[in-house]
mmCIF file of the N, C-alpha and C atoms, coordinates in Angstrom:
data_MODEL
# 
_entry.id   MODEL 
# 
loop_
_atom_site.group_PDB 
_atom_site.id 
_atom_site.type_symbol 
_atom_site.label_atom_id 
_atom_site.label_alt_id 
_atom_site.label_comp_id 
_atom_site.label_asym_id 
_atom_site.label_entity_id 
_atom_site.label_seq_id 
_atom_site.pdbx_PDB_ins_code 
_atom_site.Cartn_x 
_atom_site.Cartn_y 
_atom_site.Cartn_z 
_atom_site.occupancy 
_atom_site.B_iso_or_equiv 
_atom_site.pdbx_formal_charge 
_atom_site.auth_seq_id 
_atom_site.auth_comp_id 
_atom_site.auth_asym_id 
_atom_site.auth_atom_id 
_atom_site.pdbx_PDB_model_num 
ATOM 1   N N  . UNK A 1 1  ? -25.270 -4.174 -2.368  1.00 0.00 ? 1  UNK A N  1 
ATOM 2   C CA . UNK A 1 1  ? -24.742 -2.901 -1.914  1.00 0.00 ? 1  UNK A CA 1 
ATOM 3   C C  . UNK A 1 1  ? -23.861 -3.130 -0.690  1.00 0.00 ? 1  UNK A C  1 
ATOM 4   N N  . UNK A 1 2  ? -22.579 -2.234 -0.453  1.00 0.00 ? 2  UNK A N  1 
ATOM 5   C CA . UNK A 1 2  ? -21.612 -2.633 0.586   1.00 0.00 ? 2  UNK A CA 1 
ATOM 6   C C  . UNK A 1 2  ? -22.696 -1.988 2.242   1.00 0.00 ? 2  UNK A C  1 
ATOM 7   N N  . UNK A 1 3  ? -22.440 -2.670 2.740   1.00 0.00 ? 3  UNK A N  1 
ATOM 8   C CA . UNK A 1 3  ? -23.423 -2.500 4.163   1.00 0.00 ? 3  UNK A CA 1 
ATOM 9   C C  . UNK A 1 3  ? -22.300 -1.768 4.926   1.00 0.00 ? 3  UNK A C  1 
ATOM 10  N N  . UNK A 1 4  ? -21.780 -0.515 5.276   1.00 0.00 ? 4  UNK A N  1 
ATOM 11  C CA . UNK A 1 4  ? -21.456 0.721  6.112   1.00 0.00 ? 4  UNK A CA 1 
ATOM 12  C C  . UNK A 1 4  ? -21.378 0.313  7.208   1.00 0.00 ? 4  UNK A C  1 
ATOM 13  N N  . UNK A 1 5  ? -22.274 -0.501 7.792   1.00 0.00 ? 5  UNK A N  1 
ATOM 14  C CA . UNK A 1 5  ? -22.246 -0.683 8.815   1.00 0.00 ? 5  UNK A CA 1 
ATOM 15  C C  . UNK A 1 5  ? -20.643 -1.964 9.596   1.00 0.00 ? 5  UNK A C  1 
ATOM 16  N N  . UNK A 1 6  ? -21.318 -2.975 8.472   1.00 0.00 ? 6  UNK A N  1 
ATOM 17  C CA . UNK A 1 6  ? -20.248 -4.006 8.645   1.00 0.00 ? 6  UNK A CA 1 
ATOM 18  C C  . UNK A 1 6  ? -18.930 -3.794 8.180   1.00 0.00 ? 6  UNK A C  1 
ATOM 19  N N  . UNK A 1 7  ? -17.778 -3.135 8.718   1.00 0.00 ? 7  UNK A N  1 
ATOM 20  C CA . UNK A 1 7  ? -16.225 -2.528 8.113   1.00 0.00 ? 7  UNK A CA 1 
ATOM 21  C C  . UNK A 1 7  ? -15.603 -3.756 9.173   1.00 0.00 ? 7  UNK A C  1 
ATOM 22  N N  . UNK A 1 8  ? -14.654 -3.684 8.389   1.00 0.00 ? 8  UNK A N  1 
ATOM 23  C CA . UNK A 1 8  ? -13.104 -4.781 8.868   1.00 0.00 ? 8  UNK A CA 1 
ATOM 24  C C  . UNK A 1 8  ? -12.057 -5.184 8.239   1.00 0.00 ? 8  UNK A C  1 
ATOM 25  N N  . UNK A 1 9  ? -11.438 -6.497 8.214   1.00 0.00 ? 9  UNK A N  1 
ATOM 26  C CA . UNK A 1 9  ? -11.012 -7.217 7.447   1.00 0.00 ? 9  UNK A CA 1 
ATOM 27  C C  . UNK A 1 9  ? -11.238 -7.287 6.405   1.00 0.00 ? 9  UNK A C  1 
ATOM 28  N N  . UNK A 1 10 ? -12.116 -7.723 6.363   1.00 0.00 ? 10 UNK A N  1 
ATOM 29  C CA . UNK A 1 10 ? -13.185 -8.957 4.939   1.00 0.00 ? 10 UNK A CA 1 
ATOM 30  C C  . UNK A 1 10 ? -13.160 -7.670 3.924   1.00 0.00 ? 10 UNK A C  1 
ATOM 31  N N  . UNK A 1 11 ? -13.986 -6.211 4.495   1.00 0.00 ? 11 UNK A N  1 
ATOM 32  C CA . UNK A 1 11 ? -13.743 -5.205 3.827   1.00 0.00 ? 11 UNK A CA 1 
ATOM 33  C C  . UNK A 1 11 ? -12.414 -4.736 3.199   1.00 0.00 ? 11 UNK A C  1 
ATOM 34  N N  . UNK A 1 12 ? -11.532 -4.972 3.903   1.00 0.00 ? 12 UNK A N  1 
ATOM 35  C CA . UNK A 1 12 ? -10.035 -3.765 3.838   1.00 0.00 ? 12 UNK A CA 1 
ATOM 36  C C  . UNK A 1 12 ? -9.462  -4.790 2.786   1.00 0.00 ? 12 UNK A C  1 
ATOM 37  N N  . UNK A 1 13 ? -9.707  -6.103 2.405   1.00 0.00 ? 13 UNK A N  1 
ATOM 38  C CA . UNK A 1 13 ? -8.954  -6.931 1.552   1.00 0.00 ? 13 UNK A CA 1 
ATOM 39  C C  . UNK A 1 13 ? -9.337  -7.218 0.753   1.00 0.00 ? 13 UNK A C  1 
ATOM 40  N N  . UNK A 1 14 ? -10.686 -6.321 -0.214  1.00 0.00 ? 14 UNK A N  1 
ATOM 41  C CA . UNK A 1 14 ? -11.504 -6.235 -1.325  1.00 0.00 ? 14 UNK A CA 1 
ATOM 42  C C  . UNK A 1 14 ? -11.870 -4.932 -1.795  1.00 0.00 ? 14 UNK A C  1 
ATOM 43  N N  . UNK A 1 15 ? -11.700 -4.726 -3.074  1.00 0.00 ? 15 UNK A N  1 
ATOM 44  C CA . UNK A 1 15 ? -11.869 -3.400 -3.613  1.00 0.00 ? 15 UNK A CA 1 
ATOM 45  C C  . UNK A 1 15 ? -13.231 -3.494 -4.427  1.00 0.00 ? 15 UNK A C  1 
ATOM 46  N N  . UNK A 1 16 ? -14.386 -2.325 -3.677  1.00 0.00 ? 16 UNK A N  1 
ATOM 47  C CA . UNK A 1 16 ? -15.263 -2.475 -5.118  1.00 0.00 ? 16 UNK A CA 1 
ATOM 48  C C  . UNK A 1 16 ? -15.422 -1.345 -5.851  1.00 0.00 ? 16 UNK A C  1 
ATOM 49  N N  . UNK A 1 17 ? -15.425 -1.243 -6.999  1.00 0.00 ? 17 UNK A N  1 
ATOM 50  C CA . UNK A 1 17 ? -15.170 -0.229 -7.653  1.00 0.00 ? 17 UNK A CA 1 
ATOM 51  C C  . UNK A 1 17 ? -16.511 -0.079 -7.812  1.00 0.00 ? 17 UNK A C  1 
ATOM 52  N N  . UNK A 1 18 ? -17.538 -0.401 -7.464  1.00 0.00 ? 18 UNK A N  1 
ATOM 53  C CA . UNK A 1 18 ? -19.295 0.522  -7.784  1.00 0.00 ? 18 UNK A CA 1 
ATOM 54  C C  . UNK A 1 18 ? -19.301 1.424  -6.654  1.00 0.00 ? 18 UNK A C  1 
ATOM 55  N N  . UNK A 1 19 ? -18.614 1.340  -5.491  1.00 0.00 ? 19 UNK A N  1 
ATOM 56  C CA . UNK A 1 19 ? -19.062 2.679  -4.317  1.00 0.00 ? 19 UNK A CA 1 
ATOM 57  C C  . UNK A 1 19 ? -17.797 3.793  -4.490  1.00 0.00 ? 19 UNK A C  1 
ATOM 58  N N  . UNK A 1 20 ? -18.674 4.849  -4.930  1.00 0.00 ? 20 UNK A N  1 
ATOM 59  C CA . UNK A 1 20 ? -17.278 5.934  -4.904  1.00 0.00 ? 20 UNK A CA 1 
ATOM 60  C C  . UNK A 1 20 ? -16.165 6.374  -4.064  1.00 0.00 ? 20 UNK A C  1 
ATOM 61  N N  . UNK A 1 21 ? -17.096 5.812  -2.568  1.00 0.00 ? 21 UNK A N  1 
ATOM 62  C CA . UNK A 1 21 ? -15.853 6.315  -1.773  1.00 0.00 ? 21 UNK A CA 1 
ATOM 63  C C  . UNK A 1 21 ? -14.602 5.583  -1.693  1.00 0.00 ? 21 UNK A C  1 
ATOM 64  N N  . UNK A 1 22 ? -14.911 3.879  -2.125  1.00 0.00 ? 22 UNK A N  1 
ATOM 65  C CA . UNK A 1 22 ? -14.037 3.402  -2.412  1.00 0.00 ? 22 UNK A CA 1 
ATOM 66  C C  . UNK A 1 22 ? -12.940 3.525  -3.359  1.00 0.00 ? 22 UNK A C  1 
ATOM 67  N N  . UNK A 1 23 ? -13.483 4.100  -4.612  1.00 0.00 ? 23 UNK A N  1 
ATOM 68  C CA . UNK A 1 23 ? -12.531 4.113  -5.533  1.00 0.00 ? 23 UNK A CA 1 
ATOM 69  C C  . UNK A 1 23 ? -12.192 5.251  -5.291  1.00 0.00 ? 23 UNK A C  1 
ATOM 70  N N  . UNK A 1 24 ? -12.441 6.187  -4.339  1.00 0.00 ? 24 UNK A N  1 
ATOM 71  C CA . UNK A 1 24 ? -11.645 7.249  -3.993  1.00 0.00 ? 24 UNK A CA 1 
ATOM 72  C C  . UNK A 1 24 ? -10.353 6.964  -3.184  1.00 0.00 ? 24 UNK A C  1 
ATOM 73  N N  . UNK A 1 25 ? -10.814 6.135  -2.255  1.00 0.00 ? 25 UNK A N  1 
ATOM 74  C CA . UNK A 1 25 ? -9.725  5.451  -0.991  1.00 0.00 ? 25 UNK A CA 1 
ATOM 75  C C  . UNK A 1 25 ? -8.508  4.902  -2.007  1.00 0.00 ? 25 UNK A C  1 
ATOM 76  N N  . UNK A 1 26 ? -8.986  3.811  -2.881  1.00 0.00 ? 26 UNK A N  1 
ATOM 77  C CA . UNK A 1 26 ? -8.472  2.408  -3.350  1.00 0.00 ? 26 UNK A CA 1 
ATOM 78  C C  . UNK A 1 26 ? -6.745  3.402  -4.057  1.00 0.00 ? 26 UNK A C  1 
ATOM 79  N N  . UNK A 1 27 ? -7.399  4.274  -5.303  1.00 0.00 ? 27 UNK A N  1 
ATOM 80  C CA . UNK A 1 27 ? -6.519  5.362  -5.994  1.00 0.00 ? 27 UNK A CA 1 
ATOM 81  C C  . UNK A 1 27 ? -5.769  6.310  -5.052  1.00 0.00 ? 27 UNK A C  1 
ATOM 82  N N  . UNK A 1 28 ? -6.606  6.769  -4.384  1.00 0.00 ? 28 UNK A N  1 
ATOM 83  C CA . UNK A 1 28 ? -5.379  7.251  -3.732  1.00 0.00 ? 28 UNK A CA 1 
ATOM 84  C C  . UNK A 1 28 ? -4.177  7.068  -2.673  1.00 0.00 ? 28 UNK A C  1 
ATOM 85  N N  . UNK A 1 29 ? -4.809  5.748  -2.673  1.00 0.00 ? 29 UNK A N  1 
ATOM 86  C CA . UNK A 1 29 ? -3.585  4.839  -1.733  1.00 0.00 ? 29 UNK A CA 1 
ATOM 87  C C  . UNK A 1 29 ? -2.650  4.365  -2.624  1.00 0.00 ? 29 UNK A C  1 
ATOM 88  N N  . UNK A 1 30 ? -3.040  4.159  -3.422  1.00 0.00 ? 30 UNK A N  1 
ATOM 89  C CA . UNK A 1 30 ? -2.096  3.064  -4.646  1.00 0.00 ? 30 UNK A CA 1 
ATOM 90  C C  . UNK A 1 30 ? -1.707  4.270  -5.568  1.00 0.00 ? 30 UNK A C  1 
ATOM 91  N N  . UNK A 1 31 ? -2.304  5.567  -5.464  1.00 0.00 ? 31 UNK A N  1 
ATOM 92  C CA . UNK A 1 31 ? -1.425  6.647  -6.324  1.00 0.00 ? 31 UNK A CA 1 
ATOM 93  C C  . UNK A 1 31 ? -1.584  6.590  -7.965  1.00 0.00 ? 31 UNK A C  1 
ATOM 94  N N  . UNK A 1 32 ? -3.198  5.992  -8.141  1.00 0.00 ? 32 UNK A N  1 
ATOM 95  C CA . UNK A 1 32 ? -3.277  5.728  -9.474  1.00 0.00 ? 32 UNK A CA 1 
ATOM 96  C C  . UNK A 1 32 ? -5.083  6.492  -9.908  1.00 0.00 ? 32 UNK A C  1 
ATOM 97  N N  . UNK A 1 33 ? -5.179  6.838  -11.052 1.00 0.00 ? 33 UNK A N  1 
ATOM 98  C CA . UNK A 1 33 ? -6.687  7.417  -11.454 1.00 0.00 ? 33 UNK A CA 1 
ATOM 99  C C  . UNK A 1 33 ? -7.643  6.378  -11.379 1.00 0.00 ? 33 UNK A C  1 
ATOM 100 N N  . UNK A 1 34 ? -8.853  6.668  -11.327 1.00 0.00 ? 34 UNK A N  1 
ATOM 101 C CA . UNK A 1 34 ? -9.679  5.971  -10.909 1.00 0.00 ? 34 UNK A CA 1 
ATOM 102 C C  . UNK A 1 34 ? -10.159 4.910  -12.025 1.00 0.00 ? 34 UNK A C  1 
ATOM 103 N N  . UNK A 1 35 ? -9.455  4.958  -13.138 1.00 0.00 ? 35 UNK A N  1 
ATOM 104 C CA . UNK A 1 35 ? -9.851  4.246  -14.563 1.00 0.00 ? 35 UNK A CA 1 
ATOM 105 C C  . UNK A 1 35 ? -8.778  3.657  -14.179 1.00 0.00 ? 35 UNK A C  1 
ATOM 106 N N  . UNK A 1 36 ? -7.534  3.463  -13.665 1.00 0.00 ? 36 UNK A N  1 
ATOM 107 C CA . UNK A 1 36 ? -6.695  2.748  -13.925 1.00 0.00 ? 36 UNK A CA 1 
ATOM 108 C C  . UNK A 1 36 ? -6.807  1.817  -12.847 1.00 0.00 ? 36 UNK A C  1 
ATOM 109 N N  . UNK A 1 37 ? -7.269  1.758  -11.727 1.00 0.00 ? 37 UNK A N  1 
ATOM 110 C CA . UNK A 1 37 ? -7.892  0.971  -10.838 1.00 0.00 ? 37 UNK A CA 1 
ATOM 111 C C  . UNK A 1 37 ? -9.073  0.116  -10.886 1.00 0.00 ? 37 UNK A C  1 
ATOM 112 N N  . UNK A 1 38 ? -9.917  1.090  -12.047 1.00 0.00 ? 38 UNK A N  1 
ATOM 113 C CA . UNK A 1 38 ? -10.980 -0.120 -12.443 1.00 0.00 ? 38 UNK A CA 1 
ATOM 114 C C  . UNK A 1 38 ? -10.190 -0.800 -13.299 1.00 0.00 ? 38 UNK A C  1 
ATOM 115 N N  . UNK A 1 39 ? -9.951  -0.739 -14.267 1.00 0.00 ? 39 UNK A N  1 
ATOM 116 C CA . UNK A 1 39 ? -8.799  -1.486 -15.065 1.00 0.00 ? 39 UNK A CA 1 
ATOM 117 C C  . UNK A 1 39 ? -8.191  -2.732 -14.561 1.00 0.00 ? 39 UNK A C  1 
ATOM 118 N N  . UNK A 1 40 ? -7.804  -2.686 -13.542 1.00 0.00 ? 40 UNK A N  1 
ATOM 119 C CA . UNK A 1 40 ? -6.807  -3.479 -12.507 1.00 0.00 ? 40 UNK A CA 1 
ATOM 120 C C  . UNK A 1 40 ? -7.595  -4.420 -11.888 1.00 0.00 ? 40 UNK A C  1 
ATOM 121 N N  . UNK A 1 41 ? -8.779  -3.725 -11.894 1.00 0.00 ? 41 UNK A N  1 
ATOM 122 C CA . UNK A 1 41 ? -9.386  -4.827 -10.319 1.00 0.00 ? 41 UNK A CA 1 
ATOM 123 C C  . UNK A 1 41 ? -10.899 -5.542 -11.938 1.00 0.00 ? 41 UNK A C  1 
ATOM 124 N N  . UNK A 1 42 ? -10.167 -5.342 -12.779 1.00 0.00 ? 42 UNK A N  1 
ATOM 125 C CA . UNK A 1 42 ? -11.125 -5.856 -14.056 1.00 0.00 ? 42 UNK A CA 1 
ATOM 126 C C  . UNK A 1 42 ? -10.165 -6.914 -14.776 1.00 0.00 ? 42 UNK A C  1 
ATOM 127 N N  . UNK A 1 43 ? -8.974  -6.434 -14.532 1.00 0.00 ? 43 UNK A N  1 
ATOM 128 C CA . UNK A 1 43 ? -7.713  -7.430 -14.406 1.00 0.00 ? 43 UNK A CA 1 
ATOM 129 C C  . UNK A 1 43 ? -7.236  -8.549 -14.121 1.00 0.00 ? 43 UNK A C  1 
ATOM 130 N N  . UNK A 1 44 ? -7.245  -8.355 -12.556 1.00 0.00 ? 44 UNK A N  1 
ATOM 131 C CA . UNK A 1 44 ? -7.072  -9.438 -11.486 1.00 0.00 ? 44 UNK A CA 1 
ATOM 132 C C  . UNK A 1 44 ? -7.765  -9.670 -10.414 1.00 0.00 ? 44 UNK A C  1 
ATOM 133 N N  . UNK A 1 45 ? -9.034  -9.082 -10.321 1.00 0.00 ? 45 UNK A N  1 
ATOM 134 C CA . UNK A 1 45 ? -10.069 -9.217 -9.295  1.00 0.00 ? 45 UNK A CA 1 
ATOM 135 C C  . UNK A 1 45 ? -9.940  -8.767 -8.476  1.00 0.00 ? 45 UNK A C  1 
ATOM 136 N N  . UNK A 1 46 ? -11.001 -8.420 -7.663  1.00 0.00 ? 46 UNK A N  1 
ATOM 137 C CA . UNK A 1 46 ? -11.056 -7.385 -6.718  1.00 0.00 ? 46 UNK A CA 1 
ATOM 138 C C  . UNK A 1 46 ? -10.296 -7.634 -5.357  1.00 0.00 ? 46 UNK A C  1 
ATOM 139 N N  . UNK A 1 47 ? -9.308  -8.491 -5.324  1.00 0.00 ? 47 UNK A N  1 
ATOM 140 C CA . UNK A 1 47 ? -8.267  -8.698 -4.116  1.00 0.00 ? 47 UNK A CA 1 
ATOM 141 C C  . UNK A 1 47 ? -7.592  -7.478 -3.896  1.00 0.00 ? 47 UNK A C  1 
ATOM 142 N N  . UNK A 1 48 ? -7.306  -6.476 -3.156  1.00 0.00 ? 48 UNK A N  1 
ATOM 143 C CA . UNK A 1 48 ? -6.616  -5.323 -3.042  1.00 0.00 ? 48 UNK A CA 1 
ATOM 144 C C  . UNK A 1 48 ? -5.376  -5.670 -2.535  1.00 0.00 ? 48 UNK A C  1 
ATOM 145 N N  . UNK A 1 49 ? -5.322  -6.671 -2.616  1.00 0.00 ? 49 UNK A N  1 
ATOM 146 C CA . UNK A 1 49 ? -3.201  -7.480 -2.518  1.00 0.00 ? 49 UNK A CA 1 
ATOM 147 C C  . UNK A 1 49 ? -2.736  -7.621 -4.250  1.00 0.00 ? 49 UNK A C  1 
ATOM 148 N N  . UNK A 1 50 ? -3.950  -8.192 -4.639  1.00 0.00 ? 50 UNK A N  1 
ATOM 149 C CA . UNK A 1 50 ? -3.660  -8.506 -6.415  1.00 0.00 ? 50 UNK A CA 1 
ATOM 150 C C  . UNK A 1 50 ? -3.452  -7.177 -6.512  1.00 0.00 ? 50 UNK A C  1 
ATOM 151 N N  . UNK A 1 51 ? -4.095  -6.401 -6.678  1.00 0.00 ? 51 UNK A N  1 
ATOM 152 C CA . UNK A 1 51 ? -4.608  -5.273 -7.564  1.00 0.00 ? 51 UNK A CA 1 
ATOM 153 C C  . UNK A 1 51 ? -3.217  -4.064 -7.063  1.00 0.00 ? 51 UNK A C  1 
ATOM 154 N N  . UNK A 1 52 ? -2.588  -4.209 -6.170  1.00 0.00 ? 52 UNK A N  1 
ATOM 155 C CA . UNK A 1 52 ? -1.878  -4.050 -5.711  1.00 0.00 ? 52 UNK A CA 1 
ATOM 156 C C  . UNK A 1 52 ? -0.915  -4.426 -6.297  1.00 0.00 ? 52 UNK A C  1 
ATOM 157 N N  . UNK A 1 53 ? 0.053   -5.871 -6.263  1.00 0.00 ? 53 UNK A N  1 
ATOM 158 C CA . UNK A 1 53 ? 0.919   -6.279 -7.060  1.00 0.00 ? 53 UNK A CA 1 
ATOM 159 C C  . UNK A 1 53 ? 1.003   -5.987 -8.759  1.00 0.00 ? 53 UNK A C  1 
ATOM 160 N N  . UNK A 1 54 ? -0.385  -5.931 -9.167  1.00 0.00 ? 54 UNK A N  1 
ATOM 161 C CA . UNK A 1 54 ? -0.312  -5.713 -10.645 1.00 0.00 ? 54 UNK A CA 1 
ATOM 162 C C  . UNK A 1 54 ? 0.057   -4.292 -10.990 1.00 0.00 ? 54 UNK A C  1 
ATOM 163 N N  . UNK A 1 55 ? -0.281  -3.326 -9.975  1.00 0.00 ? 55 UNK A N  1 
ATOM 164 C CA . UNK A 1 55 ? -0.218  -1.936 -10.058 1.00 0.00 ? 55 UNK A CA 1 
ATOM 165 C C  . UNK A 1 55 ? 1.787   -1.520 -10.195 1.00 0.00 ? 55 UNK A C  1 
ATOM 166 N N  . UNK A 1 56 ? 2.007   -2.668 -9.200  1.00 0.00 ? 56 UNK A N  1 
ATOM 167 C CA . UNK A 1 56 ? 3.443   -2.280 -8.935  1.00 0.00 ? 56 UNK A CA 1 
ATOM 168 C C  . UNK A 1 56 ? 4.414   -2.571 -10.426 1.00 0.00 ? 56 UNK A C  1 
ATOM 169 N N  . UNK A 1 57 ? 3.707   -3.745 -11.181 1.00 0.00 ? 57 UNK A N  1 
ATOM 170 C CA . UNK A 1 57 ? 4.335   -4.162 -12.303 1.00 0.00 ? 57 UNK A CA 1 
ATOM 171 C C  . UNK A 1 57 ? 4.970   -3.019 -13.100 1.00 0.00 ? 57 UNK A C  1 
# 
């Protein structure tokens, strides 16, 4: 489970798609539904630089 407590880096440069608030954040930064982000990060792994570049394709 993501620990709330510990936020940063390490966090901001990994997407997990099991905590909702994330895949709330992840989509609406990248401007995409929340299936199409799991999709992506089921894709190219949960790097939010990958998942990112693949989105832009």
């Amino acid at each position: 489970m993501d620990d709330k407590q510990k936020t940063g880096s390490a966090d901001r440069g990994r997407i997990n798609i099991n905590e909702g608030y994330e895949l709330d954040y992840w989509s609406n930064k990248f401007g995409v539904s929340k299936d199409k982000l799991k999709a992506a990060v089921q894709t190219v792994g949960t790097s939010a630089e990958a998942v990112e570049d693949f989105l832009k394709k």
